[in-house]
N, CA, C and O atoms as a Maestro MAE file, in Angstrom:
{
 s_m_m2io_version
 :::
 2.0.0
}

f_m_ct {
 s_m_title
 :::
 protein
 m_atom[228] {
  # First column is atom index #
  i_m_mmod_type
  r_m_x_coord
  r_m_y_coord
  r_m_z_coord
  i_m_residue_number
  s_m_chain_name
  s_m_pdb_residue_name
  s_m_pdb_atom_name
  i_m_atomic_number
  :::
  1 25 8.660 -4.724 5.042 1 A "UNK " " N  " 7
  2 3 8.416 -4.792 3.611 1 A "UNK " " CA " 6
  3 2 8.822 -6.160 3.107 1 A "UNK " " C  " 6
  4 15 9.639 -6.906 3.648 1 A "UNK " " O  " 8
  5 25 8.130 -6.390 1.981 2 A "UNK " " N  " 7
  6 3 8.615 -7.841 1.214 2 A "UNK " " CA " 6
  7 2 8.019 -8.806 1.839 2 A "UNK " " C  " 6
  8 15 7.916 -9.874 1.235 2 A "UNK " " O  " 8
  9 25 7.444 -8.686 3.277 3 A "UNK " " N  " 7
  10 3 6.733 -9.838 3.892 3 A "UNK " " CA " 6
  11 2 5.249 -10.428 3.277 3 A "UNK " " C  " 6
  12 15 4.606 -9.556 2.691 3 A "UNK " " O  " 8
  13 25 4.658 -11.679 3.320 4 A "UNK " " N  " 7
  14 3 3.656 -12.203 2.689 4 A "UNK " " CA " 6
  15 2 2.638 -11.187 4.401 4 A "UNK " " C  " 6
  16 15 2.872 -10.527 5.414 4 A "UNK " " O  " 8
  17 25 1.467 -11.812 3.546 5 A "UNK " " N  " 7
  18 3 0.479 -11.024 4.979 5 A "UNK " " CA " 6
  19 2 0.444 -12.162 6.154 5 A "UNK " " C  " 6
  20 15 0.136 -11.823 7.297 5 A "UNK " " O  " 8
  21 25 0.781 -13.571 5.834 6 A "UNK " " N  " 7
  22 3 0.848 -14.035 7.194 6 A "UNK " " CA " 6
  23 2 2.128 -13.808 7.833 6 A "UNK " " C  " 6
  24 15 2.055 -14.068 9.034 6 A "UNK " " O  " 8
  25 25 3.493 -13.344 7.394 7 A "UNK " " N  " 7
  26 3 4.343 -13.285 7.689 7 A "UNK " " CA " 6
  27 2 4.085 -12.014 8.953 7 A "UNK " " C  " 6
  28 15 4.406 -12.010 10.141 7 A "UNK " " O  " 8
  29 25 3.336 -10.942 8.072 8 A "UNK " " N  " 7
  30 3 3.244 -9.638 8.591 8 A "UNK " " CA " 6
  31 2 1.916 -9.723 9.564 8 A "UNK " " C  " 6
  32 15 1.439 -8.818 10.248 8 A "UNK " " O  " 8
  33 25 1.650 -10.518 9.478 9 A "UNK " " N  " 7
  34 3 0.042 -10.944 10.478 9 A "UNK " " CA " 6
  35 2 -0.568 -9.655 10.164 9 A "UNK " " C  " 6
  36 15 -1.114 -8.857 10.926 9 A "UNK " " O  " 8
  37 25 -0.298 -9.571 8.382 10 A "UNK " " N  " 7
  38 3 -1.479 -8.409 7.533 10 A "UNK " " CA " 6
  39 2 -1.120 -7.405 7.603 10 A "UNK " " C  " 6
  40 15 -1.953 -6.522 7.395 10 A "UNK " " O  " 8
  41 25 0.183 -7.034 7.904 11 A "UNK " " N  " 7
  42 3 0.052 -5.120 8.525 11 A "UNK " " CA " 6
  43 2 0.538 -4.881 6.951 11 A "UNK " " C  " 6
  44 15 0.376 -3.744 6.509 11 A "UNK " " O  " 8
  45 25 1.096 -5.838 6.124 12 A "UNK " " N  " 7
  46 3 1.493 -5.468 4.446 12 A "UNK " " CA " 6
  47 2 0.184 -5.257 3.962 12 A "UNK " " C  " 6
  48 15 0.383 -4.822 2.827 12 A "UNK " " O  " 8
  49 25 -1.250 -5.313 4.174 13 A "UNK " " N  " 7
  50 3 -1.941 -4.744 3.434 13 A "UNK " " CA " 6
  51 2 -2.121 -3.088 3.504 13 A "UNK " " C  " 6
  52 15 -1.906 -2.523 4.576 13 A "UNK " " O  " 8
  53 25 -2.457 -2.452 2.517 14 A "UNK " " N  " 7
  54 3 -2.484 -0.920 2.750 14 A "UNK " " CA " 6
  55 2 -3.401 -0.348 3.406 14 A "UNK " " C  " 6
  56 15 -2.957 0.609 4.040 14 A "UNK " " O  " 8
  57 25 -4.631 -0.539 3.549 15 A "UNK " " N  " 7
  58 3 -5.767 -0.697 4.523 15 A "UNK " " CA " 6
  59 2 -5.680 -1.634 5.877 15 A "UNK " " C  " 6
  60 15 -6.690 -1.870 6.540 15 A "UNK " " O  " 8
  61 25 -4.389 -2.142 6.221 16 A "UNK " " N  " 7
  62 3 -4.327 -3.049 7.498 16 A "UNK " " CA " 6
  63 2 -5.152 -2.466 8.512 16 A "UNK " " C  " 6
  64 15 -5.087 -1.241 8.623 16 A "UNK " " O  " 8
  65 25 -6.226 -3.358 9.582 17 A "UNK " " N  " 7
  66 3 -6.642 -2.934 10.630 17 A "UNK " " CA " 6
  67 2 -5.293 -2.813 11.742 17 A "UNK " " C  " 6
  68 15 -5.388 -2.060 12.711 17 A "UNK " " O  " 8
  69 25 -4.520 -3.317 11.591 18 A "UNK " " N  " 7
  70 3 -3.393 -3.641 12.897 18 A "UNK " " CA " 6
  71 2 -2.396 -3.017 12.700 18 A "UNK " " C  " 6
  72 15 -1.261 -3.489 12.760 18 A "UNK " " O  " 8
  73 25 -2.734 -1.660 12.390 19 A "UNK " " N  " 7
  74 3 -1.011 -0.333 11.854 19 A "UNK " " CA " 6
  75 2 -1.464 0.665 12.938 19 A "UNK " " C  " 6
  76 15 -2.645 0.766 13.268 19 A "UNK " " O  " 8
  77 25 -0.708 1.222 13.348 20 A "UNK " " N  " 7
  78 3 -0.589 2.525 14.521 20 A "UNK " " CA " 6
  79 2 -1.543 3.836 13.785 20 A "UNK " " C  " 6
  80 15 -1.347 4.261 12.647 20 A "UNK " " O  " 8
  81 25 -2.252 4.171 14.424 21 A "UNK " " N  " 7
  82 3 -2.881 5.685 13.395 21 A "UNK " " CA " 6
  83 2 -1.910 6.141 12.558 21 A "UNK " " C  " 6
  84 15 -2.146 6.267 11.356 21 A "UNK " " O  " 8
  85 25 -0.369 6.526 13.244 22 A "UNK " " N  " 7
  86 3 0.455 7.277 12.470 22 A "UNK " " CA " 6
  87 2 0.602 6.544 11.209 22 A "UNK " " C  " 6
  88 15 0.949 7.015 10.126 22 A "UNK " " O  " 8
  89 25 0.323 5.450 11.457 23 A "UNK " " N  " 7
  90 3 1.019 4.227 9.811 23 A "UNK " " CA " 6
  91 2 -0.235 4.833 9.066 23 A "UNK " " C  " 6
  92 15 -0.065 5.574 8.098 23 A "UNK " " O  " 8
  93 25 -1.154 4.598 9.403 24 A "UNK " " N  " 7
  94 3 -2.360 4.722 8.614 24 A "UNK " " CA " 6
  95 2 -2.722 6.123 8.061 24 A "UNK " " C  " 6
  96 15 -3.506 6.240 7.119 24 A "UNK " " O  " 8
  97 25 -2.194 7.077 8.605 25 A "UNK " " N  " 7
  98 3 -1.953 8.536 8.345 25 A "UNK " " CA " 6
  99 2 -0.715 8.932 7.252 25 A "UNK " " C  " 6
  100 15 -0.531 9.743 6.344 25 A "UNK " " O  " 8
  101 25 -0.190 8.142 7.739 26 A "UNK " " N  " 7
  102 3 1.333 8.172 6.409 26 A "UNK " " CA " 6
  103 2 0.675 7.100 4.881 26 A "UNK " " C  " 6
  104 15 0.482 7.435 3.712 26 A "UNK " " O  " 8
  105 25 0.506 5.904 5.513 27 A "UNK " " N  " 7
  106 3 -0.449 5.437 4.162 27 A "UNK " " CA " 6
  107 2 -1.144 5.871 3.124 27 A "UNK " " C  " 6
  108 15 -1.020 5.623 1.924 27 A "UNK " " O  " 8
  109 25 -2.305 6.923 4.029 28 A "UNK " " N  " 7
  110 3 -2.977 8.043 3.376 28 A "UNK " " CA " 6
  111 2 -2.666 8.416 2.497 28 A "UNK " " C  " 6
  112 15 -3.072 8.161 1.363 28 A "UNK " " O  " 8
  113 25 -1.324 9.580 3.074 29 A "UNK " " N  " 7
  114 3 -0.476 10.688 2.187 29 A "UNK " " CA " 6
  115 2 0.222 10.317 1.168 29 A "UNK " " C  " 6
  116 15 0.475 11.037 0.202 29 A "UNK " " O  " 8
  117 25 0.722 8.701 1.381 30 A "UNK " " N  " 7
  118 3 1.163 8.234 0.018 30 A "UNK " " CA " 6
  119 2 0.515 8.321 -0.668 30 A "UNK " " C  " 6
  120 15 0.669 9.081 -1.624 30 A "UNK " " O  " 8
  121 25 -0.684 7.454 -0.464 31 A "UNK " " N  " 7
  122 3 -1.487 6.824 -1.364 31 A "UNK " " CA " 6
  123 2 -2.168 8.352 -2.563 31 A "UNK " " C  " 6
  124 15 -2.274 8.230 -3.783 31 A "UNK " " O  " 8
  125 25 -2.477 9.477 -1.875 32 A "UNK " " N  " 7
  126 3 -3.126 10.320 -2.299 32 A "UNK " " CA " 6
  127 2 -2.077 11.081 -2.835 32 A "UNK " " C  " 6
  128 15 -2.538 11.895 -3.635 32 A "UNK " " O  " 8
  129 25 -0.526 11.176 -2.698 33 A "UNK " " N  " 7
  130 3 0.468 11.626 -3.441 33 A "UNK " " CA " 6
  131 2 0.441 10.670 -4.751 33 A "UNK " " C  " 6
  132 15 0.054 11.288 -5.743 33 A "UNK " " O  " 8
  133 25 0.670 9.697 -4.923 34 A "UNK " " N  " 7
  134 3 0.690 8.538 -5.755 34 A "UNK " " CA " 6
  135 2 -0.468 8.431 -6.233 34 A "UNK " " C  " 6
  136 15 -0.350 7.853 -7.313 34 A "UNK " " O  " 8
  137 25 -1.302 8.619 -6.071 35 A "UNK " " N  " 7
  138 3 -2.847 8.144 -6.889 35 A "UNK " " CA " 6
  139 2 -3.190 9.309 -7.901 35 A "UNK " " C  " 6
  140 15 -3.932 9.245 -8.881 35 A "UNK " " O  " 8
  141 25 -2.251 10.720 -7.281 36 A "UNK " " N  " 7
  142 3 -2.360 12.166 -8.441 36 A "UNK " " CA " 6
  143 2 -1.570 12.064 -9.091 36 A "UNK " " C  " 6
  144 15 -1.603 12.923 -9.973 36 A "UNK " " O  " 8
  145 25 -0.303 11.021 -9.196 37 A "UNK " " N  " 7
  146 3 0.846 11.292 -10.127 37 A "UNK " " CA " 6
  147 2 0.075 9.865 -10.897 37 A "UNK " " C  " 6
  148 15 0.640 9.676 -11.974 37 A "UNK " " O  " 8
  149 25 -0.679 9.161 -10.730 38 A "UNK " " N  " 7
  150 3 -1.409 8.196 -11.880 38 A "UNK " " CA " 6
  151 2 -0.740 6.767 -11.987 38 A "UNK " " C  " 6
  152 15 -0.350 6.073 -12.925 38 A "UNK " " O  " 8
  153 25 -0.781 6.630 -10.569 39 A "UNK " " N  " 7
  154 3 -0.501 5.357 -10.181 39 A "UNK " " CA " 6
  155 2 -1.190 4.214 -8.972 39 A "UNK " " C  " 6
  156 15 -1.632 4.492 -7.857 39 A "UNK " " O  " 8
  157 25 -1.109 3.063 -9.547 40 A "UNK " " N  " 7
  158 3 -2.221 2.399 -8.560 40 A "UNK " " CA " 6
  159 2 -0.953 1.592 -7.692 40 A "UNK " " C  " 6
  160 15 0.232 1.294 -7.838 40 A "UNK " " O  " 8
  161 25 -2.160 1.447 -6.604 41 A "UNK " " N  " 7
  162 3 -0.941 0.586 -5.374 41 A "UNK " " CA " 6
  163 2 -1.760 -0.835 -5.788 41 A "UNK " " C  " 6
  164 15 -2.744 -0.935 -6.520 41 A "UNK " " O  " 8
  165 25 -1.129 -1.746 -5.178 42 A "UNK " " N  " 7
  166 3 -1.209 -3.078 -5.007 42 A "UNK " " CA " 6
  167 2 -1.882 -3.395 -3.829 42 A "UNK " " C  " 6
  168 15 -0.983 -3.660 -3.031 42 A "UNK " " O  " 8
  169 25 -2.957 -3.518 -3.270 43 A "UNK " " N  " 7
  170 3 -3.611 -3.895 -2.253 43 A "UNK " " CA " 6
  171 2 -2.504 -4.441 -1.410 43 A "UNK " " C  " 6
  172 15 -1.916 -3.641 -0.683 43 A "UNK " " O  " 8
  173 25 -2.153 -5.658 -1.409 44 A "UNK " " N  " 7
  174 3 -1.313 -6.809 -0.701 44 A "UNK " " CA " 6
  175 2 -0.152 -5.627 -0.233 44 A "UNK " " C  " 6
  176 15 0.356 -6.005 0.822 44 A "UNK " " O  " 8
  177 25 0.218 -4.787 -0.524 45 A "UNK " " N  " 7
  178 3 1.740 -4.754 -0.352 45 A "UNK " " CA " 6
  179 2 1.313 -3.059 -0.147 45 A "UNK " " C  " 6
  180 15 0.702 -2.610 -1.117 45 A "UNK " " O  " 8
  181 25 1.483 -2.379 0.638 46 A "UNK " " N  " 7
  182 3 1.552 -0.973 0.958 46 A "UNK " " CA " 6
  183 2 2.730 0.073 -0.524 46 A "UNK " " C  " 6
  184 15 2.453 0.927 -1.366 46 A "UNK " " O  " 8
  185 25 3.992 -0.642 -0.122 47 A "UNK " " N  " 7
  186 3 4.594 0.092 -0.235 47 A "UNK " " CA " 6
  187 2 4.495 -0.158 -2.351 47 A "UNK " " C  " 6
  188 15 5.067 0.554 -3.177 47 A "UNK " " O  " 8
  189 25 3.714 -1.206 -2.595 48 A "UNK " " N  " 7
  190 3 3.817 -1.714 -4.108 48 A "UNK " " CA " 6
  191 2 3.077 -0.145 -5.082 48 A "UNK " " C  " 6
  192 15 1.975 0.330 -4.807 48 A "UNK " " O  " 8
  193 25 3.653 0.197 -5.773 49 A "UNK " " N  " 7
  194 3 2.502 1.032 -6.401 49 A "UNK " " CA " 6
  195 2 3.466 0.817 -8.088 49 A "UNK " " C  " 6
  196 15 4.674 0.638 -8.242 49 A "UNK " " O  " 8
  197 25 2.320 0.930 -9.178 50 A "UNK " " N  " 7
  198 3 2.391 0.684 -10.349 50 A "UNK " " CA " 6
  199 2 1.846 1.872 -11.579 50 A "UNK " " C  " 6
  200 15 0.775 2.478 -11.552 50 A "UNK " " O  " 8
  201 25 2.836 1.973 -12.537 51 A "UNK " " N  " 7
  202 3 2.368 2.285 -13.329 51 A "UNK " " CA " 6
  203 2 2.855 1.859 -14.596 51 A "UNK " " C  " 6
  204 15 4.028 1.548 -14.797 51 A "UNK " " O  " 8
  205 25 1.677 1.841 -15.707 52 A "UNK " " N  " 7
  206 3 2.148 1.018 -17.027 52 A "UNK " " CA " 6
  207 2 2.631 -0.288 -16.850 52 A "UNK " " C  " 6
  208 15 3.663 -0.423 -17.507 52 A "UNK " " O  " 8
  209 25 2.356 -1.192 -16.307 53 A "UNK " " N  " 7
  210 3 2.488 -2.427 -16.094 53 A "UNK " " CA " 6
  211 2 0.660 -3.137 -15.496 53 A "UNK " " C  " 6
  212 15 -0.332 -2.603 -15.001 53 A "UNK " " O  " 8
  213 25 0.979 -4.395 -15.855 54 A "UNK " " N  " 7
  214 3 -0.473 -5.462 -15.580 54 A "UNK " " CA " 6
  215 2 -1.447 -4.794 -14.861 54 A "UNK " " C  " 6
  216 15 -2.528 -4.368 -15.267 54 A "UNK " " O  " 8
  217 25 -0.585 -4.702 -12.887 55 A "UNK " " N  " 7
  218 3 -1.669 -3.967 -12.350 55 A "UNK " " CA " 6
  219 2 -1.518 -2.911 -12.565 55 A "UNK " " C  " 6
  220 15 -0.773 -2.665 -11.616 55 A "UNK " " O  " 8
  221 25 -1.642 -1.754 -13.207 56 A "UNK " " N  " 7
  222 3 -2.010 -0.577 -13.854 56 A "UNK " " CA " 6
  223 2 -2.888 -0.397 -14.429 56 A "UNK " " C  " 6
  224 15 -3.772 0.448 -14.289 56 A "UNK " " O  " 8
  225 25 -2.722 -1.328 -15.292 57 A "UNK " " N  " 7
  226 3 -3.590 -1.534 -16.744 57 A "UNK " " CA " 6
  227 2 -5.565 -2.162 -15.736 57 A "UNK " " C  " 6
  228 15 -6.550 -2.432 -16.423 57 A "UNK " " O  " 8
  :::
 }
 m_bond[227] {
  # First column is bond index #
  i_m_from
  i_m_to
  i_m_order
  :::
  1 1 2 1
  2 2 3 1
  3 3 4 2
  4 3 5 1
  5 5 6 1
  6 6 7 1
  7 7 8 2
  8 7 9 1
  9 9 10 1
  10 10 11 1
  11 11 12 2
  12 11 13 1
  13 13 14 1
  14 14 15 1
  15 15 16 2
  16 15 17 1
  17 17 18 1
  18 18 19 1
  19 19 20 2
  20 19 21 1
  21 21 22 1
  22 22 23 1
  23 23 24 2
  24 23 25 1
  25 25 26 1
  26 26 27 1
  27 27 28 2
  28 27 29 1
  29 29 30 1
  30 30 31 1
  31 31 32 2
  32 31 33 1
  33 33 34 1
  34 34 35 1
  35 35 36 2
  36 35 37 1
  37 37 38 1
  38 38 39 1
  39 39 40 2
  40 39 41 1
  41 41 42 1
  42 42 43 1
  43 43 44 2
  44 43 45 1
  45 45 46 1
  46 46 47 1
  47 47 48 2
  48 47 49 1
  49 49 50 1
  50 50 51 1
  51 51 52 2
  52 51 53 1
  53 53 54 1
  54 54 55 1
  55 55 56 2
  56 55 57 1
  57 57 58 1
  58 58 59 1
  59 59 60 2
  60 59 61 1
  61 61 62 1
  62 62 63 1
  63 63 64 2
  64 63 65 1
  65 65 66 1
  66 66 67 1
  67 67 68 2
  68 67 69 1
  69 69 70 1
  70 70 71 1
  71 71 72 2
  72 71 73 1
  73 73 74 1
  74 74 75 1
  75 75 76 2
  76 75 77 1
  77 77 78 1
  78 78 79 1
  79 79 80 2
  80 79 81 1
  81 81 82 1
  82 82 83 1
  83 83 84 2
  84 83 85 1
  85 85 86 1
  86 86 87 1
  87 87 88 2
  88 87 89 1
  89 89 90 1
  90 90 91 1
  91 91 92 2
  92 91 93 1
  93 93 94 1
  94 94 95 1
  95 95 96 2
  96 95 97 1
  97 97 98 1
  98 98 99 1
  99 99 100 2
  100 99 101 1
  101 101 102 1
  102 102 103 1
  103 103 104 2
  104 103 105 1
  105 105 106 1
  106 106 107 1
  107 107 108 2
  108 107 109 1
  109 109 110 1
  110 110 111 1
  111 111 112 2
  112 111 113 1
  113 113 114 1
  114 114 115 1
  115 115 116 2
  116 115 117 1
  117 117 118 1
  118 118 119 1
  119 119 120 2
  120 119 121 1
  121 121 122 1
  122 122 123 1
  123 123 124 2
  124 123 125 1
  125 125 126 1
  126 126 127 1
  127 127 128 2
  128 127 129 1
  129 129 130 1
  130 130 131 1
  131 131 132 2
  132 131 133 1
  133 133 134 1
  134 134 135 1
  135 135 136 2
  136 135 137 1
  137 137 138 1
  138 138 139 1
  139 139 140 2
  140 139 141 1
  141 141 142 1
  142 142 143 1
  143 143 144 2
  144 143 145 1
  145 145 146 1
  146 146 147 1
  147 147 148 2
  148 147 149 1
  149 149 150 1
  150 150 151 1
  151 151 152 2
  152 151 153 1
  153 153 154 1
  154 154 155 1
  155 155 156 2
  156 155 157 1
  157 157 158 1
  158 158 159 1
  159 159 160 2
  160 159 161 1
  161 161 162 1
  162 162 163 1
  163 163 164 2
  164 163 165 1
  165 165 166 1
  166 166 167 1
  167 167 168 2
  168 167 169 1
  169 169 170 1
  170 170 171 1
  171 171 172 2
  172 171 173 1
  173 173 174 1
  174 174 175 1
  175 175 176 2
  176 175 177 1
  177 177 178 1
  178 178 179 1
  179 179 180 2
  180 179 181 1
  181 181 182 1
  182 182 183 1
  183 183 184 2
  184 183 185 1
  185 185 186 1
  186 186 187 1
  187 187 188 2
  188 187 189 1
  189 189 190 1
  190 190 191 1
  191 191 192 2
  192 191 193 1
  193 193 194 1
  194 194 195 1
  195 195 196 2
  196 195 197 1
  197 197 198 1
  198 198 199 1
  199 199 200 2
  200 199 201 1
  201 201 202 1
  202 202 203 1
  203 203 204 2
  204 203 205 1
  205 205 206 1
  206 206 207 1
  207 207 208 2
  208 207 209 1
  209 209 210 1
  210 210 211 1
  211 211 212 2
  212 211 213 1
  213 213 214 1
  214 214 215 1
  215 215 216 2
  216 215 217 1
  217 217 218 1
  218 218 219 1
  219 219 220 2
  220 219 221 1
  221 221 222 1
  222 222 223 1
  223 223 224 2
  224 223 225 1
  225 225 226 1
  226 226 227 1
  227 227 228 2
  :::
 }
}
């Protein structure tokens, strides 16, 4: 976490091609836990998710 995407050679994006199925399976479940409570993630950053602020809006 906190890494830029070259740092992470991209695996900080939330859609990364280069995460283990299991990452990408847990990603999922966030994302679709978090996207019903009415919040958006941040592309760049997996773990970023927002609400009522810039990227929200």
């Amino acid at each position: 976490m906190n890494a830029s995407p070259e740092e992470s050679d991209g695996a900080c994006y939330t859609d990364a091609a280069s995460i283990s199925p299991q990452a990408r399976t847990n990603r999922a479940l966030l994302a679709a836990a978090m996207s019903a409570a009415g919040l958006v993630n941040y592309a760049t950053e997996w773990w970023h998710w927002s609400y009522g602020d810039r990227y929200w809006a």
